[in-house]
N, CA, C, O and CB atoms as a CASP TS submission, in Angstrom:
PFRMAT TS
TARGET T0000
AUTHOR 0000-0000-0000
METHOD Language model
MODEL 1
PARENT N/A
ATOM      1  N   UNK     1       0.826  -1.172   0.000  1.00  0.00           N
ATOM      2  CA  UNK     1       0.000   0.000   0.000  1.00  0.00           C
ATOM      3  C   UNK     1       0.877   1.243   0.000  1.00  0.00           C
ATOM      4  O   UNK     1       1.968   1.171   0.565  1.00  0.00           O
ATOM      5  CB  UNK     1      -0.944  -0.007   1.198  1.00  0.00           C
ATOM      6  N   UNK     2       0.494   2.394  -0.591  1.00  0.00           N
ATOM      7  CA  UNK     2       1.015   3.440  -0.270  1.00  0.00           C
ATOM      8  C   UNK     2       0.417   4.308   0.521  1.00  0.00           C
ATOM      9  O   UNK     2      -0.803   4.243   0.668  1.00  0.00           O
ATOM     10  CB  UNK     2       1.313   3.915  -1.144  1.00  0.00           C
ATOM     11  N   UNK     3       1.255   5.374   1.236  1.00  0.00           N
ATOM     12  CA  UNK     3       0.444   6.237   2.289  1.00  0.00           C
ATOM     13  C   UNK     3       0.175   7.483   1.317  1.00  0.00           C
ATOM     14  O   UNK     3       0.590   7.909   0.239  1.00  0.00           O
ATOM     15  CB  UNK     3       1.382   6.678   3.868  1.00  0.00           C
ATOM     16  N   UNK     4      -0.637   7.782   2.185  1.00  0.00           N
ATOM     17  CA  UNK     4      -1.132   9.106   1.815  1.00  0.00           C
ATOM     18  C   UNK     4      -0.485   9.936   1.245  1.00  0.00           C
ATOM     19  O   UNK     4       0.668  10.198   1.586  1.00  0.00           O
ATOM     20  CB  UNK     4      -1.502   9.714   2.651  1.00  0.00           C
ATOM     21  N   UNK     5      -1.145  10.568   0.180  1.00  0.00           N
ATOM     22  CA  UNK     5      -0.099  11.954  -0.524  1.00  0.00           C
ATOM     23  C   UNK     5       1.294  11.549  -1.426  1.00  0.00           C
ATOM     24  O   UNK     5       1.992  12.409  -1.964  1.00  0.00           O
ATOM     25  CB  UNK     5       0.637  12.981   0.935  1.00  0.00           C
ATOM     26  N   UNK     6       1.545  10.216  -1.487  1.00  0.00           N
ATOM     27  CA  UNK     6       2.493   9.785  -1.881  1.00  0.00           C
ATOM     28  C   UNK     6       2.544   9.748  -2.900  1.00  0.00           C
ATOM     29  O   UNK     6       1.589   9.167  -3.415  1.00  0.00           O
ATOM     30  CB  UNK     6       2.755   9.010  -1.547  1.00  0.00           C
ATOM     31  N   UNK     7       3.809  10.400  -4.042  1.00  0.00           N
ATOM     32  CA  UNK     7       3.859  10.472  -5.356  1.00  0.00           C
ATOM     33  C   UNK     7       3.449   9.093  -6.369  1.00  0.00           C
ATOM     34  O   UNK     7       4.157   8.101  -6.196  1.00  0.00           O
ATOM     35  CB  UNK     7       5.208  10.914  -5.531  1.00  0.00           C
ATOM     36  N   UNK     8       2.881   9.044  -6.902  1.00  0.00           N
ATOM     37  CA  UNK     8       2.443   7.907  -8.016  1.00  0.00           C
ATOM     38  C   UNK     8       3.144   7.670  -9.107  1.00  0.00           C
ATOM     39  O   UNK     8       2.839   6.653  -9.730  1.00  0.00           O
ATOM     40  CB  UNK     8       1.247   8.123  -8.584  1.00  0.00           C
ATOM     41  N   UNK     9       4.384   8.623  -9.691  1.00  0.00           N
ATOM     42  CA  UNK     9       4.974   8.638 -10.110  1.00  0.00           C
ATOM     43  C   UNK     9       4.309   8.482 -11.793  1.00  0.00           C
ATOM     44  O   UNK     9       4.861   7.686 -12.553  1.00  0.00           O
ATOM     45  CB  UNK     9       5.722   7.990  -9.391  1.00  0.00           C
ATOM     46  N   UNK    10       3.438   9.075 -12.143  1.00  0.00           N
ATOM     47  CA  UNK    10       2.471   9.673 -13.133  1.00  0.00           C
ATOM     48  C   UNK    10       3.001  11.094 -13.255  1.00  0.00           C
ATOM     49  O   UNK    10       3.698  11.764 -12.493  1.00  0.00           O
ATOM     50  CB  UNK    10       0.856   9.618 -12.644  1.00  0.00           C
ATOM     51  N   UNK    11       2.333  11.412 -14.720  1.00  0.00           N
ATOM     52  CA  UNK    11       2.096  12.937 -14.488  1.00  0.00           C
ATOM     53  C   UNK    11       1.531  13.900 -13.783  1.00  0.00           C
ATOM     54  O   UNK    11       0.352  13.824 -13.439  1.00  0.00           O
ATOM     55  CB  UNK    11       1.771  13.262 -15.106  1.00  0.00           C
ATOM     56  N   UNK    12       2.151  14.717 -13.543  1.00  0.00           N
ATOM     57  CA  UNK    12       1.727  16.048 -12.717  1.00  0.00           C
ATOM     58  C   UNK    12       0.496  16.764 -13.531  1.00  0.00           C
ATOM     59  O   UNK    12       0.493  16.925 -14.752  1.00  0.00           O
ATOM     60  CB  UNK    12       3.127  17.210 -12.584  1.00  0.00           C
ATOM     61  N   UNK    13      -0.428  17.118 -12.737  1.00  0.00           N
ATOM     62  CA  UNK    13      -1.495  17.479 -13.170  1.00  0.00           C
ATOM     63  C   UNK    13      -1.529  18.902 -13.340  1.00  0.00           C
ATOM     64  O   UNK    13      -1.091  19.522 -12.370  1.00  0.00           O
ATOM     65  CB  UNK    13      -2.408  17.011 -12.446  1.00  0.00           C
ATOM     66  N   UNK    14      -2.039  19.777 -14.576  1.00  0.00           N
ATOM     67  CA  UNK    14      -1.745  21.066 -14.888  1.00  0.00           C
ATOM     68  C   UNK    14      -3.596  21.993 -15.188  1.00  0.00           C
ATOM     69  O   UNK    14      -4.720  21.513 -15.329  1.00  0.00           O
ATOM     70  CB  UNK    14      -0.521  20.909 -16.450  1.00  0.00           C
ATOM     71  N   UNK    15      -3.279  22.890 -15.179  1.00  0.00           N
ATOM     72  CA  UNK    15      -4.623  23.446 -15.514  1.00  0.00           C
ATOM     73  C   UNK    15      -4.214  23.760 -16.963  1.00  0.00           C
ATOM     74  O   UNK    15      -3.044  23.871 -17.327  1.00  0.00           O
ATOM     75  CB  UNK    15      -5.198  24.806 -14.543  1.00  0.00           C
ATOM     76  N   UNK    16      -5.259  23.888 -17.730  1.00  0.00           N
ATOM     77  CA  UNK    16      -4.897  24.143 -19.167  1.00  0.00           C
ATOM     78  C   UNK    16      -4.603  25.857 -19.339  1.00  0.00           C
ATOM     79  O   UNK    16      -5.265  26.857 -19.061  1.00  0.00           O
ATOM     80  CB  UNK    16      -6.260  23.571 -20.209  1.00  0.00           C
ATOM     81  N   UNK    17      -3.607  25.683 -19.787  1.00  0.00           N
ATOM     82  CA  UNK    17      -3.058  26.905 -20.799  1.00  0.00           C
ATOM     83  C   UNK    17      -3.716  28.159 -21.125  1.00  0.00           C
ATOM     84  O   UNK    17      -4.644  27.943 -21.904  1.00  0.00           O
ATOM     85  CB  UNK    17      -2.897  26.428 -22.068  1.00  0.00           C
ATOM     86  N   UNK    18      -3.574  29.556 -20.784  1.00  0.00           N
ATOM     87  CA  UNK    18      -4.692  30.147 -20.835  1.00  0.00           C
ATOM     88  C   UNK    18      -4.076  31.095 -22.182  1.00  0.00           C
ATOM     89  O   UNK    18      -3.149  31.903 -22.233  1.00  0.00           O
ATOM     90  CB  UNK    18      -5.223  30.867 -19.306  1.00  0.00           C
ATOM     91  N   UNK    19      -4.835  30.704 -23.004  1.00  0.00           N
ATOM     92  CA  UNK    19      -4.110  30.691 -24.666  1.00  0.00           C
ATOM     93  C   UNK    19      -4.700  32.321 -24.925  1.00  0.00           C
ATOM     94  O   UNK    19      -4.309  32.673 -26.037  1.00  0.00           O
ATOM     95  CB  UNK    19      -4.959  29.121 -26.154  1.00  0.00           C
ATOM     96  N   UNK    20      -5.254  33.068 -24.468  1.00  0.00           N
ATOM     97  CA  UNK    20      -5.473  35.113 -24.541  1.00  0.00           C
ATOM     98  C   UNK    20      -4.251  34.906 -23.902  1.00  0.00           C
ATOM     99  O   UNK    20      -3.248  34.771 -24.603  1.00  0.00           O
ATOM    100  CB  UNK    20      -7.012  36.358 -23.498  1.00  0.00           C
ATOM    101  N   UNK    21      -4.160  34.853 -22.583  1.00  0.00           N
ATOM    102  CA  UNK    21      -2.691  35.774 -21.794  1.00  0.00           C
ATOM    103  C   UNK    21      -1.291  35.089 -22.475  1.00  0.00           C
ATOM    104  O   UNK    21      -0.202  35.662 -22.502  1.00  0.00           O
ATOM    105  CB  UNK    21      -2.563  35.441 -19.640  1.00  0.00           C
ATOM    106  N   UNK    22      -1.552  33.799 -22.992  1.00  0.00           N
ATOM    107  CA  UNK    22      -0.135  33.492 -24.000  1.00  0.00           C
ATOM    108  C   UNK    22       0.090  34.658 -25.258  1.00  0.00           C
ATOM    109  O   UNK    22       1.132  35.300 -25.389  1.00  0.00           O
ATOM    110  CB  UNK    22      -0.361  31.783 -24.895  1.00  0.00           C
ATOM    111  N   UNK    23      -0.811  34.753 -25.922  1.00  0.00           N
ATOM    112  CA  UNK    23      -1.175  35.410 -26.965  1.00  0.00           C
ATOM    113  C   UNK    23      -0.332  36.523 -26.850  1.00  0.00           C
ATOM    114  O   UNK    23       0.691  36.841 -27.457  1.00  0.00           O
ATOM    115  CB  UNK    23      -2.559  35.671 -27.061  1.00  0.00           C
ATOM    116  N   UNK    24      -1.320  37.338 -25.454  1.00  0.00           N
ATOM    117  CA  UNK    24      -1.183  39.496 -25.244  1.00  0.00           C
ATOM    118  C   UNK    24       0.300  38.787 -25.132  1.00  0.00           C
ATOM    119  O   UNK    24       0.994  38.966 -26.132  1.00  0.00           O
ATOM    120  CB  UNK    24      -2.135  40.933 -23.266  1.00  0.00           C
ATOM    121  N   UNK    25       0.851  38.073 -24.158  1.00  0.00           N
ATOM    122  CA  UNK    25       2.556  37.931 -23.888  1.00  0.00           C
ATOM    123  C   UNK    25       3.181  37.699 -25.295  1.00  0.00           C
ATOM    124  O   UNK    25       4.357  38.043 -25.413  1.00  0.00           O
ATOM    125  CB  UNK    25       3.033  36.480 -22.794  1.00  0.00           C
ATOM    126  N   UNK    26       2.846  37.410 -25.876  1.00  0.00           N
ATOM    127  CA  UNK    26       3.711  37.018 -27.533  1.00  0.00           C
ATOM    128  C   UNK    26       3.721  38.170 -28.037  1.00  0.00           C
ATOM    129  O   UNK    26       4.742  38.795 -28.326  1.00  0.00           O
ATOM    130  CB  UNK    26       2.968  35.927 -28.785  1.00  0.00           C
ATOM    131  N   UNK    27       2.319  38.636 -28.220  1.00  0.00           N
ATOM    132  CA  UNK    27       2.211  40.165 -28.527  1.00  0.00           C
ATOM    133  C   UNK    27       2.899  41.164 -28.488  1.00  0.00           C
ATOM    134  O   UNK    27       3.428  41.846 -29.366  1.00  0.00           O
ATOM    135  CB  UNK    27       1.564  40.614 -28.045  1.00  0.00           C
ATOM    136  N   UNK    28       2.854  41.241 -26.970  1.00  0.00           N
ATOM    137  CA  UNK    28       3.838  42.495 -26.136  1.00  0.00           C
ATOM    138  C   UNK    28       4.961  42.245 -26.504  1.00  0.00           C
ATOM    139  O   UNK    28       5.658  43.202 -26.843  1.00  0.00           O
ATOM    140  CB  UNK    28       3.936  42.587 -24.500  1.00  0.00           C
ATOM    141  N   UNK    29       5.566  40.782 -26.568  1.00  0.00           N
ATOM    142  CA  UNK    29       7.251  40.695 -26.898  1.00  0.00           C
ATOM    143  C   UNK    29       7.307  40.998 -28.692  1.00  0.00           C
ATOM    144  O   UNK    29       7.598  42.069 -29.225  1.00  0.00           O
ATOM    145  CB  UNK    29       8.028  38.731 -26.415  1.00  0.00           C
ATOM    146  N   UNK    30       7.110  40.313 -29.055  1.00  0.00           N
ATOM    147  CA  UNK    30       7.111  40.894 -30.611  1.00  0.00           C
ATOM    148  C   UNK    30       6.880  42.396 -30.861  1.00  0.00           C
ATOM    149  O   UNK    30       7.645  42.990 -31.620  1.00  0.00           O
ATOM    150  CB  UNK    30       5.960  40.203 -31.438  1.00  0.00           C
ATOM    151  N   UNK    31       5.850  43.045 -30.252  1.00  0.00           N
ATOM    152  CA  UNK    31       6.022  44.640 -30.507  1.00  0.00           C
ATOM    153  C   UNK    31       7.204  45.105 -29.664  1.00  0.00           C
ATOM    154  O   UNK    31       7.689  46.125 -30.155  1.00  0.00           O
ATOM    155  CB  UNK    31       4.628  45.554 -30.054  1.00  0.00           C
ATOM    156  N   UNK    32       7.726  44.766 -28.742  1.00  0.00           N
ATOM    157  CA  UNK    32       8.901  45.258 -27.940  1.00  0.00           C
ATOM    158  C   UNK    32      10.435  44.907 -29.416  1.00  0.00           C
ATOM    159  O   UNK    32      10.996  45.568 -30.290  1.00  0.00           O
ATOM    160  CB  UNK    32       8.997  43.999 -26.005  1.00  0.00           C
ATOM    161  N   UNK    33      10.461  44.243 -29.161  1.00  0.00           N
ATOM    162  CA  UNK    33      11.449  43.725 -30.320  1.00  0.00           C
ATOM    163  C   UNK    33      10.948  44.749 -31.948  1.00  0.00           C
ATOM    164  O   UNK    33      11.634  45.685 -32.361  1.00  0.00           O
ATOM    165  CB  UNK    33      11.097  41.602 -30.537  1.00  0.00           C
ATOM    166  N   UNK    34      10.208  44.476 -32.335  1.00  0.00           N
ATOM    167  CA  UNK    34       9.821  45.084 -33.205  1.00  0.00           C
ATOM    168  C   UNK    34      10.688  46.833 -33.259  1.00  0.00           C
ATOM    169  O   UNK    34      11.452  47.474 -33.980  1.00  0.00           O
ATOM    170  CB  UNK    34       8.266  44.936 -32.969  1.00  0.00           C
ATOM    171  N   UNK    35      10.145  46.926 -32.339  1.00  0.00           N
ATOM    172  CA  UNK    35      10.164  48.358 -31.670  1.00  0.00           C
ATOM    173  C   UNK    35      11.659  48.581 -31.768  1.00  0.00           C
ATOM    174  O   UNK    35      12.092  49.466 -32.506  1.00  0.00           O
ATOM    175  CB  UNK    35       9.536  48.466 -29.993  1.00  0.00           C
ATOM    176  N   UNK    36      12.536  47.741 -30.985  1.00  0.00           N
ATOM    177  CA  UNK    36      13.906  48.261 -30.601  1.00  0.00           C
ATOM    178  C   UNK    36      14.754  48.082 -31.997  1.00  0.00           C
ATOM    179  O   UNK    36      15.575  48.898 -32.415  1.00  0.00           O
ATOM    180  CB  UNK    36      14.609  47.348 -29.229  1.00  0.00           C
ATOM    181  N   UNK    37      14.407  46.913 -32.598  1.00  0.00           N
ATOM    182  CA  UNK    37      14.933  46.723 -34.252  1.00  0.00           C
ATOM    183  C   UNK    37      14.876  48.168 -35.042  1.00  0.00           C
ATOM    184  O   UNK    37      15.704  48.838 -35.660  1.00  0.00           O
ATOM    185  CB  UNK    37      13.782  45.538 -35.201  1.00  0.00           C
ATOM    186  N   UNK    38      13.284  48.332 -34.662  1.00  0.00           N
ATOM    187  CA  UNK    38      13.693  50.269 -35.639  1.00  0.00           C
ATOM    188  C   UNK    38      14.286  51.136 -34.806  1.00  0.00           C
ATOM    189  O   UNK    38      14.830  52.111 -35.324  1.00  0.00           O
ATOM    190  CB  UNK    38      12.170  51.437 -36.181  1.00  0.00           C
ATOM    191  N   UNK    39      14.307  51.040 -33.858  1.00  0.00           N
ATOM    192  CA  UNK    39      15.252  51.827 -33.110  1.00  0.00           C
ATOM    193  C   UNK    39      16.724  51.947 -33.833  1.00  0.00           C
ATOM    194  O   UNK    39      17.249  52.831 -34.510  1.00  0.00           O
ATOM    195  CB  UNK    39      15.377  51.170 -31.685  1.00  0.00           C
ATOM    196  N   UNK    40      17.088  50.829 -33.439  1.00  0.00           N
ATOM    197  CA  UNK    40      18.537  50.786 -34.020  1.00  0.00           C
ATOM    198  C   UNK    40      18.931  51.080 -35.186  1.00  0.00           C
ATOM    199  O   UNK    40      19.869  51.840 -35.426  1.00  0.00           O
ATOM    200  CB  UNK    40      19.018  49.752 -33.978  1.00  0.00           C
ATOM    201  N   UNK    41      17.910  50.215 -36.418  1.00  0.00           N
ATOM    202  CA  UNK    41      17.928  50.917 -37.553  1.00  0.00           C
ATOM    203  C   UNK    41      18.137  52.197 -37.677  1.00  0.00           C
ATOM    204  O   UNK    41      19.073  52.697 -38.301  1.00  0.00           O
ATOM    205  CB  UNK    41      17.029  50.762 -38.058  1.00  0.00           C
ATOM    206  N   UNK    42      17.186  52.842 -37.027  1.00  0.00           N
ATOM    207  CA  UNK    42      17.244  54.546 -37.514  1.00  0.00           C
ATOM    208  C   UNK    42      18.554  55.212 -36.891  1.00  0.00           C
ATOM    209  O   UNK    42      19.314  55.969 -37.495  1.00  0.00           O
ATOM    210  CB  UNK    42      15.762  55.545 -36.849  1.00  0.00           C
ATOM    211  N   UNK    43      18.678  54.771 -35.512  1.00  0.00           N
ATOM    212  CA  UNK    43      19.938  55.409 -34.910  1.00  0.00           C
ATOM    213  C   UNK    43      21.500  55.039 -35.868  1.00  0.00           C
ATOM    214  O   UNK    43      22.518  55.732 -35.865  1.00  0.00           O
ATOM    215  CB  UNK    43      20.036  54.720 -33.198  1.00  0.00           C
ATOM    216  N   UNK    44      21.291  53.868 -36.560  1.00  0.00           N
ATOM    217  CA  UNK    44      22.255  53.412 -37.666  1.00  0.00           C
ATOM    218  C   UNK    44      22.372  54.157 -39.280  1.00  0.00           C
ATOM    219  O   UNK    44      23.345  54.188 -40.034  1.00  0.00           O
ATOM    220  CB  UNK    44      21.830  51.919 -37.871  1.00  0.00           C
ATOM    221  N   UNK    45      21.395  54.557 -39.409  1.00  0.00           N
ATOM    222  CA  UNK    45      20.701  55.145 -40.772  1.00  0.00           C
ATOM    223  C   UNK    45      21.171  56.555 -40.904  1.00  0.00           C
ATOM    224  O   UNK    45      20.906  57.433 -40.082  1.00  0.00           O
ATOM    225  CB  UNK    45      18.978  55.142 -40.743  1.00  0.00           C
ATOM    226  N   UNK    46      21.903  56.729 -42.012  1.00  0.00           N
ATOM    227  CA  UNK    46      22.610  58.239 -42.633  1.00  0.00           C
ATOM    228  C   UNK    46      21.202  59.153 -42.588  1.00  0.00           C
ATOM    229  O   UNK    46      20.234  58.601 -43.113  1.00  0.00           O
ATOM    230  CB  UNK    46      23.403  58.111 -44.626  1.00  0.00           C
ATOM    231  N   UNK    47      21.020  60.232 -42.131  1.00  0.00           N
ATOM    232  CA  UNK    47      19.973  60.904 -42.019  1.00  0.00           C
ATOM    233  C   UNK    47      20.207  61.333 -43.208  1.00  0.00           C
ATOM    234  O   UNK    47      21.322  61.163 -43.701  1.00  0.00           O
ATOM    235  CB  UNK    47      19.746  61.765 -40.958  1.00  0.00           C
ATOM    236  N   UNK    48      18.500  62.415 -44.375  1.00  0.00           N
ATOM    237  CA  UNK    48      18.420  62.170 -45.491  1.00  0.00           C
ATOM    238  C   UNK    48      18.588  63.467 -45.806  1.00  0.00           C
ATOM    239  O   UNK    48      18.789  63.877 -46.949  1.00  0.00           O
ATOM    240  CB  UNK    48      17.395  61.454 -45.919  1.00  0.00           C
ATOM    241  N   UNK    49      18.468  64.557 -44.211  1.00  0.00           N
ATOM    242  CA  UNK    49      18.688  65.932 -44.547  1.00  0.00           C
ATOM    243  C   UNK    49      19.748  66.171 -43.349  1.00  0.00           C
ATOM    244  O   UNK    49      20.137  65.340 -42.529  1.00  0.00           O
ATOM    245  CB  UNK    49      17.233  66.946 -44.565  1.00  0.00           C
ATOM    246  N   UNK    50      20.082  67.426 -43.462  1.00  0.00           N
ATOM    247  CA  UNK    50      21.134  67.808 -41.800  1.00  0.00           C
ATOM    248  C   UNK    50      19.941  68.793 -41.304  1.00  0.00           C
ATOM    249  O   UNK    50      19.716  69.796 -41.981  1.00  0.00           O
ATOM    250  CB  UNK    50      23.219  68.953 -41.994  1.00  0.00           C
ATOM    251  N   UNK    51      19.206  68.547 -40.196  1.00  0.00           N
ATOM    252  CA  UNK    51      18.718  69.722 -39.609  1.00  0.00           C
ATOM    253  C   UNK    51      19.536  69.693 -38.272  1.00  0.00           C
ATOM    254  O   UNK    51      19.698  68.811 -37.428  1.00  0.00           O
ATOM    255  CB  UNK    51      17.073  69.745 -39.448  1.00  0.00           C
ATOM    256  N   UNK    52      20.009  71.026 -38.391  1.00  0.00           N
ATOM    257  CA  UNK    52      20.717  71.536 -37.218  1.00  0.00           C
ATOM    258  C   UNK    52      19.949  71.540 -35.816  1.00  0.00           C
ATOM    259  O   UNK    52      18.897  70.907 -35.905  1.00  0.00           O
ATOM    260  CB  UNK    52      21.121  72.928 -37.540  1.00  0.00           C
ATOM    261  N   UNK    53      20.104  71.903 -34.957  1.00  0.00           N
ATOM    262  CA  UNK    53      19.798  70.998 -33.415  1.00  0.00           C
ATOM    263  C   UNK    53      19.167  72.743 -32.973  1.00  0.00           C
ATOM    264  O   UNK    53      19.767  73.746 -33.358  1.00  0.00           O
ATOM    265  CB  UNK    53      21.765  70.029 -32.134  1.00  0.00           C
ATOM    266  N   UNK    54      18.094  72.794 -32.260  1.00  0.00           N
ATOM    267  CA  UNK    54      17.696  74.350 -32.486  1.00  0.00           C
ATOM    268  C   UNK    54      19.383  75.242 -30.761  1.00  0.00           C
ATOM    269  O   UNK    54      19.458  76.423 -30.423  1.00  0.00           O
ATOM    270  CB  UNK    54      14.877  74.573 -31.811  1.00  0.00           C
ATOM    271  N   UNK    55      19.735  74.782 -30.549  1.00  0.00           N
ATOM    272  CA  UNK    55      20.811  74.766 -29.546  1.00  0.00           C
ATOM    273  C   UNK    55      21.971  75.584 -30.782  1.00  0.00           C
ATOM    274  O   UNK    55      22.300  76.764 -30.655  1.00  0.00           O
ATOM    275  CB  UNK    55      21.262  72.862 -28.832  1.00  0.00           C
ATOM    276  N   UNK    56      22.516  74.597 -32.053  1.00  0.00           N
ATOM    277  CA  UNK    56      23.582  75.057 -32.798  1.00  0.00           C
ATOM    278  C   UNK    56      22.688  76.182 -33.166  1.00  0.00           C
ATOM    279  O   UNK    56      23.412  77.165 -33.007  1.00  0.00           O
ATOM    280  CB  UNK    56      24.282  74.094 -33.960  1.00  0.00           C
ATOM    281  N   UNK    57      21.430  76.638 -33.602  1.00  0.00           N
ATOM    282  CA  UNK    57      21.367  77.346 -34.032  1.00  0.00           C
ATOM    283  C   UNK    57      21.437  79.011 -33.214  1.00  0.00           C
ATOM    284  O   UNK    57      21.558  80.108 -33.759  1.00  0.00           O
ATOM    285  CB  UNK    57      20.539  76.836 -34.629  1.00  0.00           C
ATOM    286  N   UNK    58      21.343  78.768 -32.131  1.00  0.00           N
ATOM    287  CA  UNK    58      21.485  79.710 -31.004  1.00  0.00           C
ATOM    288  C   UNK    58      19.959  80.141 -30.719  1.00  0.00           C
ATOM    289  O   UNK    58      19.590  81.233 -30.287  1.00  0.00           O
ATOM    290  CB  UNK    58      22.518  81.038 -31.390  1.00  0.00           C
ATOM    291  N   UNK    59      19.190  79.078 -31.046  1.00  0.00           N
ATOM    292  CA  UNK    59      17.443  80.186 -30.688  1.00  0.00           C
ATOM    293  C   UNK    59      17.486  79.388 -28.703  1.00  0.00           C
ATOM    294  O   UNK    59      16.557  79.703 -27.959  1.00  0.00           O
ATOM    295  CB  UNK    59      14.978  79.218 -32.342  1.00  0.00           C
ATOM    296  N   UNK    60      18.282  78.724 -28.324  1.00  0.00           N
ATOM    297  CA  UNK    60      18.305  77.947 -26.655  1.00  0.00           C
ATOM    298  C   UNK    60      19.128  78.851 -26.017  1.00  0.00           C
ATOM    299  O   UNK    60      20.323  78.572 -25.919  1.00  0.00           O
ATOM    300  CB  UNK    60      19.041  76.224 -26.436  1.00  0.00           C
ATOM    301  N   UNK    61      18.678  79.943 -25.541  1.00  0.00           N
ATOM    302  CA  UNK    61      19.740  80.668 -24.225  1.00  0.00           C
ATOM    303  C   UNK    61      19.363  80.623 -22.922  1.00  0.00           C
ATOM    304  O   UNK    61      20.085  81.113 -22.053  1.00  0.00           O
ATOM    305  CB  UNK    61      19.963  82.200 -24.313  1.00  0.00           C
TER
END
């Protein structure tokens, strides 16, 4: 006999998967990533005009 509470050495029993909050989480990471990819891009990317910084231009005292 086994006592009480004693592992059966079966599978562990799970509640099923709550496949919306998997989803929004895939979601959120893919737009995060998404996001930082153009980031970098652009911070990498030859700008297409020079606009001066309104500081060089002296209008910031």
């Amino acid at each position: 006999m086994r006592a009480r509470g004693q592992d059966l050495g079966g599978a562990v029993h799970r509640d099923d998967a709550d496949l919306h909050k998997l989803a929004e989480v895939l979601i959120r990471l893919t737009l995060q990533e998404t996001g930082r990819s153009r980031a970098e891009r652009r911070a990498a990317a030859i700008p297409e005009a020079y606009r001066p910084s309104i500081a060089s231009v002296g209008g910031a005292r």
